[in-house]
C-alpha positions in Angstrom: 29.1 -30.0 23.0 31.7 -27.9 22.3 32.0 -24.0 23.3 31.5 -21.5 20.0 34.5 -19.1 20.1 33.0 -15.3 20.2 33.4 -13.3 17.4 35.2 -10.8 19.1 37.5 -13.1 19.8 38.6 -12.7 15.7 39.5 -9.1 17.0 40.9 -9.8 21.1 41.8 -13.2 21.3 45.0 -12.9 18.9 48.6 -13.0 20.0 51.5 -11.1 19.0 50.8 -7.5 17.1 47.0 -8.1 15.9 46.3 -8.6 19.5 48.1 -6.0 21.0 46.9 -3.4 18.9 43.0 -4.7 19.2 43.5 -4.4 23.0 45.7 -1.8 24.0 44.0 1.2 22.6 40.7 -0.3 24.4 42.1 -0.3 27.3 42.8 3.5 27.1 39.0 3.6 28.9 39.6 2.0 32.1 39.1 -1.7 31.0 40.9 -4.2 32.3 42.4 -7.4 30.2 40.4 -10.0 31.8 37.7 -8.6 29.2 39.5 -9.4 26.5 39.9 -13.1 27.6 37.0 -14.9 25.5 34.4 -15.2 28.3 32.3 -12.2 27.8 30.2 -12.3 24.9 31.2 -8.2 23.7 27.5 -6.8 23.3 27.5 -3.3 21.0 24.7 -0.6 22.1 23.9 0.8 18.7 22.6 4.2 20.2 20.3 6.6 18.0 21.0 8.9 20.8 20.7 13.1 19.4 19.7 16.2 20.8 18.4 17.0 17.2 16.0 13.9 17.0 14.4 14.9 20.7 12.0 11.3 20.3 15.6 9.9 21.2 17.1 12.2 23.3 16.8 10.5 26.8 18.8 7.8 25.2 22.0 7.7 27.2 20.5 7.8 30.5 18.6 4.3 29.0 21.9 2.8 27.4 23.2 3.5 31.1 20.5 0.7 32.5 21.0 -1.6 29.3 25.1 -1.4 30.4 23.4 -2.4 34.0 21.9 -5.7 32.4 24.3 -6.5 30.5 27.4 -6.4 33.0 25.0 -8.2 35.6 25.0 -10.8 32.9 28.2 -11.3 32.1 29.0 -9.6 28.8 30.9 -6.5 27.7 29.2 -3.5 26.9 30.4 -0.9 24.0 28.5 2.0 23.1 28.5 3.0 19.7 26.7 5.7 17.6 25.0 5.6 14.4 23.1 8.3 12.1 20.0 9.2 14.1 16.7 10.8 12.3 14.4 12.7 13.8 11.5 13.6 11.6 10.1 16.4 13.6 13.6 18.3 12.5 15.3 16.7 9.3 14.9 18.0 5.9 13.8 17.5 3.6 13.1 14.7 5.1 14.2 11.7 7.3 12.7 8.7 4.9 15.4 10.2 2.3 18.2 9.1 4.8 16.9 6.0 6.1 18.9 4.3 3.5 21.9 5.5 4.5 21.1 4.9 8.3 20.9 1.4 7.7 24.1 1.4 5.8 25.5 2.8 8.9 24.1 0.6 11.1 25.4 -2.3 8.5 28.4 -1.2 8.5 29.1 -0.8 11.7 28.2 -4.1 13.4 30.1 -5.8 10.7 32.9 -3.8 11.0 33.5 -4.2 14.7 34.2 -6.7 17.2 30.7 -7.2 18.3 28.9 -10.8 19.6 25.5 -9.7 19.9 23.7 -6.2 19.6 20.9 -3.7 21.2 19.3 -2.0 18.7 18.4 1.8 20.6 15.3 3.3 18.7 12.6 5.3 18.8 11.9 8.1 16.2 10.1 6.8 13.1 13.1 5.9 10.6 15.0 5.2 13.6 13.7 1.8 14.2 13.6 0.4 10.3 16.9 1.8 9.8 18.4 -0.1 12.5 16.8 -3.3 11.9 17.4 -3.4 8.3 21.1 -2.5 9.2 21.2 -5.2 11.4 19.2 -7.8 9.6 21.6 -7.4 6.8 24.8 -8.7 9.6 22.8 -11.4 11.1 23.8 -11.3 14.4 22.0 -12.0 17.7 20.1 -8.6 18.1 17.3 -7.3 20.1 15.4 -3.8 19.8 15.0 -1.1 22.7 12.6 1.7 21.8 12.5 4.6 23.8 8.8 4.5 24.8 6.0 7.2 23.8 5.9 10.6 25.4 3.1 11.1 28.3 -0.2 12.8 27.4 0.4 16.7 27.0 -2.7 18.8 28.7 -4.1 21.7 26.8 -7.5 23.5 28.0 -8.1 20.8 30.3 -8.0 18.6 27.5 -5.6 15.5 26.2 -3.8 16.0 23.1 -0.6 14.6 21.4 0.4 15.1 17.5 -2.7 13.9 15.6 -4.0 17.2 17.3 -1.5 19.3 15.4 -3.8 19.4 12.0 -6.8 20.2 14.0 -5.2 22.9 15.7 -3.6 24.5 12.5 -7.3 24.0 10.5 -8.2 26.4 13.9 -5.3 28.5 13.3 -6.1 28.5 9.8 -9.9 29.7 10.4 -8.7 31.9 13.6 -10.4 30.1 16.1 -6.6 29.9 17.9 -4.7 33.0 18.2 -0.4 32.3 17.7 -0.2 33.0 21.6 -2.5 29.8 22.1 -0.5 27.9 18.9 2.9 28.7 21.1 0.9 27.4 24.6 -0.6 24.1 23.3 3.0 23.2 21.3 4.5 23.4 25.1 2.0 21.2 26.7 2.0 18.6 24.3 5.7 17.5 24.5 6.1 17.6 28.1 8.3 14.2 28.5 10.6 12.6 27.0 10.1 10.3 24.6 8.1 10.1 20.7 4.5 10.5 20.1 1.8 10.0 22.3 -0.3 8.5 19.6 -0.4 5.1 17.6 1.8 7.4 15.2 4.7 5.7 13.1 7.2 6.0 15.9 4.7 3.5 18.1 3.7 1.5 15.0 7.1 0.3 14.7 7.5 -0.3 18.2 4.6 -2.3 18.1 6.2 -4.1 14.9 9.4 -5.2 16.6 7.9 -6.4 19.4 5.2 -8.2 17.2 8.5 -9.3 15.2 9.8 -10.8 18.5 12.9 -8.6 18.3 12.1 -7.1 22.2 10.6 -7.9 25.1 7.1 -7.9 26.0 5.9 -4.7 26.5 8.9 -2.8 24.3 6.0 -1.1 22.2 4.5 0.8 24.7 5.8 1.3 28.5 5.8 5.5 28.7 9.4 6.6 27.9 9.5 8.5 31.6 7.9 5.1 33.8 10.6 3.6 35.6 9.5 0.8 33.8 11.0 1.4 30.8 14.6 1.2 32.2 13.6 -2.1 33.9 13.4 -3.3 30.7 16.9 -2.0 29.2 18.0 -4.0 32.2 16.1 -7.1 31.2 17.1 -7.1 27.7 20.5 -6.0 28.3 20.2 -8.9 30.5 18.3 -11.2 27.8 21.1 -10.5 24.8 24.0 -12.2 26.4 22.0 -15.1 26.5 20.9 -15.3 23.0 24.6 -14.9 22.2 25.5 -17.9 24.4 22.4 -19.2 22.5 23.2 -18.2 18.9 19.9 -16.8 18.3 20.2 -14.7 15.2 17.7 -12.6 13.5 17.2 -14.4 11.2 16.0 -17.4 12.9 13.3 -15.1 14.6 12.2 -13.1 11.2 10.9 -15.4 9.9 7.5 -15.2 7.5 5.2 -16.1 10.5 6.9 -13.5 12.3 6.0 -11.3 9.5 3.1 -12.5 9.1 1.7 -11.6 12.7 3.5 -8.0 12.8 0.8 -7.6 9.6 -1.8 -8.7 11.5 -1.1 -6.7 14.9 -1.0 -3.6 13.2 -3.8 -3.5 12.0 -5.2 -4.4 15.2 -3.7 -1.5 16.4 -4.1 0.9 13.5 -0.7 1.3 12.7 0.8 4.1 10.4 0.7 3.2 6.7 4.8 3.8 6.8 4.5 0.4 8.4 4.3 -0.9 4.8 7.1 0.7 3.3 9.6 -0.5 6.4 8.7 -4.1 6.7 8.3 -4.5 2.9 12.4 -3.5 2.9 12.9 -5.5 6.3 11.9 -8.6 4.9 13.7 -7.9 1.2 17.1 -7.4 3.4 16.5 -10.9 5.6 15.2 -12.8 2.6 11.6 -13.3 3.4 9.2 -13.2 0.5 6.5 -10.3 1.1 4.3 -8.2 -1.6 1.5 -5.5 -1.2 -1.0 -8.0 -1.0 0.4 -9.5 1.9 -0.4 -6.5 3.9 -4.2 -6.5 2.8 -4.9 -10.8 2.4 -3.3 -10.6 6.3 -4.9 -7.4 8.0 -8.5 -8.1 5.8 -10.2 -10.0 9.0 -8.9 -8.0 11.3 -10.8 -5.4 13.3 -9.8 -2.5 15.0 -8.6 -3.6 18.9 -6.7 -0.5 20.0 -8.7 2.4 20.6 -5.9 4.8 20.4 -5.7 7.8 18.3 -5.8 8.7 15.3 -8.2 5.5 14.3 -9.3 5.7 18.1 -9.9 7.9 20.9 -6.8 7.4 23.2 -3.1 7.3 23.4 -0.3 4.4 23.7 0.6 5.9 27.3 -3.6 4.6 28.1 -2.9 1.4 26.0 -0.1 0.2 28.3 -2.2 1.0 31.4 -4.4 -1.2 29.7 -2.7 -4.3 29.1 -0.3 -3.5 26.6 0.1 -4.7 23.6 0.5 -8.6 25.0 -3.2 -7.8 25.5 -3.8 -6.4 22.2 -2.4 -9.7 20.7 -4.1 -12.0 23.4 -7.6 -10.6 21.3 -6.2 -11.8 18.2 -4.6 -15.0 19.0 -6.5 -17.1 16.6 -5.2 -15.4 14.0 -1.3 -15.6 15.1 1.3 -17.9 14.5 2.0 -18.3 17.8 4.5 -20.5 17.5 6.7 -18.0 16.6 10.0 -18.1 18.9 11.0 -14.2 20.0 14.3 -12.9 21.4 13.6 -14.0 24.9 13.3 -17.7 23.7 9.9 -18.3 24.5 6.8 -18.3 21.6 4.8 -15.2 21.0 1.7 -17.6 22.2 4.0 -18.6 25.6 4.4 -14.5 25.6 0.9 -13.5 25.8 -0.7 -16.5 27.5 -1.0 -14.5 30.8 -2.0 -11.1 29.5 -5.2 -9.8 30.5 -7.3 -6.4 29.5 -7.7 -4.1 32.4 -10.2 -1.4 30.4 -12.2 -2.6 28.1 -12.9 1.2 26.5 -8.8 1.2 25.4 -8.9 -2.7 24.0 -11.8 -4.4 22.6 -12.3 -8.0 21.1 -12.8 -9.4 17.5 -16.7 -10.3 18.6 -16.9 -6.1 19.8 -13.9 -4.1 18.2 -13.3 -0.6 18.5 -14.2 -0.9 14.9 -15.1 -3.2 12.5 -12.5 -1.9 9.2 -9.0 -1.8 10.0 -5.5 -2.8 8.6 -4.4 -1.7 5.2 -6.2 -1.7 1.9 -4.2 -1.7 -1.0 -5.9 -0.6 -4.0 -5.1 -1.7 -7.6 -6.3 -0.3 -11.5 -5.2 2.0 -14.2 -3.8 4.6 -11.8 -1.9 2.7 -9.7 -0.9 -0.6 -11.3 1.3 -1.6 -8.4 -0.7 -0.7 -5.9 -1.5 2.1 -3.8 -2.7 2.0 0.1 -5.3 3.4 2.2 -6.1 3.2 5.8 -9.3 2.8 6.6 -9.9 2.9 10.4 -8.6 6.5 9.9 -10.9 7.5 6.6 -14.9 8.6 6.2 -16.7 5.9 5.9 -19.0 8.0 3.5 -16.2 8.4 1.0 -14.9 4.8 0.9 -16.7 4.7 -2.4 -17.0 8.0 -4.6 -16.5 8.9 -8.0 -15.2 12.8 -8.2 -13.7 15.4 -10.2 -9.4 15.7 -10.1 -8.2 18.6 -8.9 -4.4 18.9 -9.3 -1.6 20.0 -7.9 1.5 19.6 -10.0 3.9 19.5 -6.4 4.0 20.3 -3.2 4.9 24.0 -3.9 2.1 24.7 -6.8 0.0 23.2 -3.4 0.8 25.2 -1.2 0.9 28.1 -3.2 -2.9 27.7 -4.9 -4.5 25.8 -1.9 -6.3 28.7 0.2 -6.9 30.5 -2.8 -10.7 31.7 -3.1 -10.1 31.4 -6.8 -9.0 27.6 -6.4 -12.2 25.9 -8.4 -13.0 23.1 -6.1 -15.8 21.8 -3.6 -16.2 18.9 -1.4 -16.9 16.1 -3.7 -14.0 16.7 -5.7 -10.5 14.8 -5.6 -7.3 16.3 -4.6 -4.6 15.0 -6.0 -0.6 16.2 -5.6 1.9 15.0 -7.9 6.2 14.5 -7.2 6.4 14.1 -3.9 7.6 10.2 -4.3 10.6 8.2 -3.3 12.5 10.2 -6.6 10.1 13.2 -7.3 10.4 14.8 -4.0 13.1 13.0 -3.7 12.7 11.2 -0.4 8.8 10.8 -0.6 7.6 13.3 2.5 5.1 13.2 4.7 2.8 15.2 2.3 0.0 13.1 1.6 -2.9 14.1 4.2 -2.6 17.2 2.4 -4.2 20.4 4.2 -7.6 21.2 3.3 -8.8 24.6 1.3 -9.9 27.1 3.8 -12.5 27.9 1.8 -13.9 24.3 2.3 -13.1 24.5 6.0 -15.0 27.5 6.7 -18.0 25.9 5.1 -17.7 23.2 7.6 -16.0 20.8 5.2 -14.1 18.0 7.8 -12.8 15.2 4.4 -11.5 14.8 1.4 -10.5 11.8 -1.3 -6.8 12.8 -1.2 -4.1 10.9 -3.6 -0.1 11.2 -3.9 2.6 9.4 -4.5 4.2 10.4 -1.3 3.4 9.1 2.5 1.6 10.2 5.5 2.4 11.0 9.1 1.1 8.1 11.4 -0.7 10.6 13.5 -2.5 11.6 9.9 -6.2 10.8 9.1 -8.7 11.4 6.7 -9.4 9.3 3.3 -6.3 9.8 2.0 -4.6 7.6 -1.0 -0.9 7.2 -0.5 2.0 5.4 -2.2 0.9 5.5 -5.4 3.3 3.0 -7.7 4.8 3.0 -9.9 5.2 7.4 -9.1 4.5 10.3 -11.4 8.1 11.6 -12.1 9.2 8.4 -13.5 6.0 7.9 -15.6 3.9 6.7 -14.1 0.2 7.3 -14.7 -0.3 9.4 -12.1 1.7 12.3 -14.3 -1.3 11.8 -16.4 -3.9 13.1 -14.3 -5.5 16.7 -15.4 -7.5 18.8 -13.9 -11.1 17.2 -14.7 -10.6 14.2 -15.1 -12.9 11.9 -12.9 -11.4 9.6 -10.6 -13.0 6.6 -9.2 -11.9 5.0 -5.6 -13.7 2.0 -4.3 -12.3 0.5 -1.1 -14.4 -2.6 -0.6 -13.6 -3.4 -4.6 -9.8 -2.6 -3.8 -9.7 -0.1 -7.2 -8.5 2.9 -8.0 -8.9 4.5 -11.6 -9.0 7.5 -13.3 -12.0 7.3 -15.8 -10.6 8.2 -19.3 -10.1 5.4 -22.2 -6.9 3.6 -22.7 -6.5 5.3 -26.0 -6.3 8.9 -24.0 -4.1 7.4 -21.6 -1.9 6.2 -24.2 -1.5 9.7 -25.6 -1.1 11.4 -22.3 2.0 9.2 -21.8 3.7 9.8 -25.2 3.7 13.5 -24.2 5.6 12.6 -21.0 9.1 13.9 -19.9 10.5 12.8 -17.3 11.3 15.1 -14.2 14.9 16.3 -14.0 16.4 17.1 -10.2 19.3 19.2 -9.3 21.1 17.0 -7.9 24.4 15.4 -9.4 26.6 14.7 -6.6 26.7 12.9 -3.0 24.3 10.6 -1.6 21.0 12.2 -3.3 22.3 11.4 -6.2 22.4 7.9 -5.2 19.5 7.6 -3.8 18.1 8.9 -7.0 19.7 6.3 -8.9 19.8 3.3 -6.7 15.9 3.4 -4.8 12.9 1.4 -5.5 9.4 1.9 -5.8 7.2 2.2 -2.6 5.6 -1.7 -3.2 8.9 -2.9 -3.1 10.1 -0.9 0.1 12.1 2.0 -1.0 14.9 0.4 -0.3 18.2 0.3 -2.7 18.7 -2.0 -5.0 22.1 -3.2 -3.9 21.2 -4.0 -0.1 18.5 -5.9 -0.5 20.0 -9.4 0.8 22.1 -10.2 3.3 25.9 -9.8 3.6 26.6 -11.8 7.1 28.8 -10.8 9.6 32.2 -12.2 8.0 34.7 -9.3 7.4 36.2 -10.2 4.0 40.0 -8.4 4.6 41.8 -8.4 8.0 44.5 -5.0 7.6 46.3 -6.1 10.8 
C-alpha cells in the first residue's frame, strides 16, 4: 500500500525557491529541518483563545497539553488564531459574526499547510463557527471544548447563569439590593471555563461529541479538572492518527451522525440554538436536514439529564455522574450506533462500558427526569416555516392556550413600554416582539425569553406565551416561541400581528396561528414595507444581503457546500 504524501508537504517538501521560502521563515521559531522532511503529519491548533470571550480564556494553557499529545505522537504542532466570540461581551451580538468566524476558520485551514486540525472551542458561536469552517475544508479534524465552569456558591446555595433572570426578576421587585447583584455575579464565575448549565456553550459540546468529532467525555469534564487537559493530550494524541488514517469529517458527519446529535440533545435538553448551528453544519457538509428532523427525531425522547434549566443540576454534576457516555448509554436503542467517531471506534463501541453513578442527575427512558423533551417545531399561518419551542423548559399549563397579542414593535419599544403600569396586559395574554431576527435586528439576539412586566411579577405571575423572531439563551426558560420563519422585517406574517389579535399555540398539535381570516391577513400584508437598516457598508451589509432564514440555518447563501482543501493558485 503505498504511503499518502502529507499535504504540507505541497508547502515543505519543494526544492529550489518554493521550498526555501516555505521553510526558512518557519524556522525563525526554533524549529529544526528534520520537521519539514514529510514524516510528521503538520497538525494546526485552531485556537479561539481571547481575554474578551472569558468562556475561552484558559485556552493557551490547554493548547500547551494538546502540543504535548501531539509531539508524543509524532506530528508537528502550529498554533494559529481565529475570530473568537464571546457572547457574554460582543455586540450586538456574537450570532451576527458567526458567519464570518467560519469564513475565518475556512480560510485559514485551506490556506495553510496543515494535515489534520484541533478545533479549540468553547463559547456558544465558538464551536459552530469552527466546525462549519472546517467542514467546509474537509480535513481530518477533531473538537476540543474548553469544559463548563464549576458551580458558583451564593447564600449557601448553587447557582450558574440560568439564575441570572431570577435574580434580575428579584432585583426588579427589590428583593436583592445592587450590593448583593455585584456579590452573587462574583460567585457564580469562579473558574474558568463557559456555563455551568446545559446552556448553548454545553449543548454544543454535547453536539460534537454526539457528532463524534471528540473524545468521550469532551462535553462535559469541568474546564479546571485535570482531566480536561488529559484529554487535549489524548486527542492531540488521537489526530495524528486520523491523519495517518485519512479520516475526514466528512466520513464521520454523516446523517446518522446527525441523526443521533438530534436525539442526544434532547436527552439532555439542549439550547434551541442547537437548531440553528447544526441546520448550517449539515448544509456546509452536504447532509440533507429540515425543521422536522429536529422534532420526528427528539419526539420519543424523554428528558435524561437532569441539569438546569429543564433540570435541577449542572454539567459539572452530570460528569460526576457518568457523563454524557452515560446519558447516551440510556438512549441506545434509539442511536445509530454504528456511527464511526474520531477515535475510530463506533459511538455503540464508545458507550458500551458507561455506567450511571446517581441516578437523581441521569434517569432512564422507562423513568426520565421528564417525560416531554427535545424540540417542537410548530407550523400554521404565523409561522409557515416553522417556529420552535422547548418544552422540558416551558409550563406545562400553557402548552395549549388561546390569548390576546400584545405587541412590541422591537426590542427598544420593549424595553421602553414593558414595566409600565399603564402597559394593558395580564397573564393570559401573549407577548409578542417583533425585528429582532437574523436581518431585523440584524443578527437575531438572544431576546426571545423576553423579561416579564413587573406589574405581573409582583402579582406573583412566574410565565408567559412569549413569540419572536429572534433566539434564546440556552440557560433561558419559560414557554417561549422562538425562530419564527420566515421573520417580520422581510414580510413575514409575523409584521402582521396587532395588538388584539388572538393567537393560538398548541404544542401537542404542533400549530401556531394568529386567529384572523385569510382575507384580513391578505390586507395586512399589502400595507407592508419592508424595514430599512442603516447599514450600507462592511460585513453587515453582507450579512444583510447574503443570510438565510432561521429553518435553513442562518447561514450565507454562498458557503453552503463544500470547497475542499485544494488551493486553486500557488504564488511561489
Amino acid at each position: 500500500m503505498t504511503k499518502k504524501k502529507l499535504r504540507s508537504q505541497e508547502w515543505y517538501g519543494r526544492t529550489g525557491k518554493d521550498g526555501f521560502i516555505y521553510r526558512s521563515w518557519m524556522k525563525n521559531q526554533g524549529f529544526p529541518h528534520h520537521l519539514f522532511e514529510g514524516d510528521k503529519p503538520v497538525i494546526g491548533i485552531c485556537n479561539t483563545w481571547s481575554e474578551l470571550t472569558p468562556c475561552n480564556a484558559h485556552f493557551r494553557d490547554l493548547a500547551e497539553a494538546l502540543k504535548r499529545g501531539i509531539w508524543e505522537a509524532g506530528g508537528f504542532p502550529l498554533e494559529f488564531p481565529v475570530m473568537s466570540l464571546g457572547e457574554c461581551s460582543i455586540k450586538p451580538t456574537a450570532m451576527l459574526f458567526r458567519n464570518l468566524a467560519s469564513m475565518d476558520v475556512e480560510e485559514s485551514i485551506r490556506a495553510n499547510p496543515m494535515d489534520g486540525v484541533v478545533l479549540m472551542c468553547g463559547c456558544d458561536k465558538t464551536t459552530p463557527s469552527l466546525v462549519m469552517g472546517a467542514a467546509s475544508v474537509d480535513i481530518p479534524a477533531m473538537v476540543l471544548s474548553g469544559g463548563p465552569m464549576l458551580v458558583g456558591r451564593f447564600k449557601g446555595k448553587k447557582i450558574g447563569t440560568s439564575d441570572i433572570w431570577r435574580f434580575a426578576e428579584e432585583y426588579k421587585l427589590g428583593k436583592l439590593s445592587q450590593e448583593e447583584f455585584i456579590e452573587a455575579e462574583s460567585a457564580m464565575s469562579r473558574s474558568v471555563g463557559h456555563c455551568a448549565p446545559m446552556g448553548t456553550a454545553s449543548t454544543m459540546a454535547g453536539m460534537v461529541e454526539a457528532l463524534g468529532l471528540s473524545l468521550p467525555d469532551n462535553a462535559t469534564i469541568p474546564a479546571a479538572d485535570s482531566r480536561r487537559k488529559v484529554l487535549a493530550h489524548m486527542t492531540g494524541i488521537r489526530i495524528v492518527e486520523m491523519v495517518k488514517e485519512d479520516l475526514k469529517m466528512s466520513q464521520i458527519l454523516t446523517r446518522k451522525a446527525f441523526e443521533n446529535a438530534i436525539m442526544v440533545n434532547a436527552a439532555l435538553g439542549g439550547s434551541t440554538n442547537f437548531i440553528l448551528h447544526l441546520t448550517a453544519i449539515a448544509k456546509r457538509i452536504g447532509v440533507p436536514l429540515d425543521l422536522e428532523d429536529f422534532d420526528h427525531f427528539s419526539s420519543k425522547i424523554p428528558l435524561i439529564a437532569n441539569v438546569q434549566p429543564s433540570g435541577e443540576n449542572w454539567v459539572e454534576d452530570l460528569f460526576y455522574a457518568g457523563g454524557l457516555p452515560a446519558v447516551m448509554k440510556e438512549i441506545q436503542k434509539f442511536l445509530n450506533t454504528d456511527a464511526i467517531t474520531a477515535n475510530g471506534k463506533t459511538i455503540g463501541q464508545n458507550i458500551e462500558k458507561a455506567e450511571c453513578y446517581d441516578r437523581n442527575l441521569i434517569g432512564t427512558v422507562e423513568n426520565p427526569i421528564k417525560p416531554e423533551s427535545g424540540i417542537a417545531v410548530l407550523k400554521g399561518n404565523l409561522c409557515p416555516n416553522g417556529a420552535v419551542l422547548k418544552p422540558s423548559a416551558a409550563s406545562p399549563h400553557l402548552l395549549t392556550h388561546t390569548g390576546r397579542a400584545v405587541v412590541f414593535e422591537n426590542i427598544d419599544d420593549f424595553k421602553a413600554r414593558i414595566d409600565s403600569p399603564e402597559l394593558d396586559i395580564d397573564e393570559t395574554c401573549v407577548m409578542v416582539m417583533k425585528n429582532v431576527g437574523p436581518k431585523g435586528y440584524p443578527g437575531m439576539p438572544e431576546v426571545g425569553n423576553m423579561a416579564l412586566p413587573k406589574k405581573l411579577l409582583e402579582a406573583g405571575v412566574k410565565d408567559m406565551i412569549r413569540i419572536s423572531d429572534g433566539r434564546m439563551s440556552g440557560t433561558g426558560y419559560g414557554t417561549v416561541v422562538l425562530h419564527v420563519s420566515p421573520e417580520s422585517a422581510i414580510g413575514g406574517p409575523l409584521a402582521f400581528v396587532q395588538n388584539g389579535d388572538m393567537i393560538a399555540l398548541d404544542v401537542p398539535a404542533r400549530s401556531l396561528n394568529l386567529l384572523i381570516s385569510d382575507e384580513e391577513m391578505e390586507a395586512r400584508k399589502a400595507g407592508f414595507k419592508p424595514l430599512v437598516l442603516p447599514y450600507e457598508r462592511g460585513y453587515v451589509n453582507l450579512f444583510l444581503d447574503k443570510v438565510n432564514q432561521a429553518h435553513e440555518g442562518v447561514d450565507f447563501d454562498f458557503l453552503q457546500g463544500s470547497s475542499g482543501s485544494e488551493v486553486k493558485r500557488d504564488s511561489h
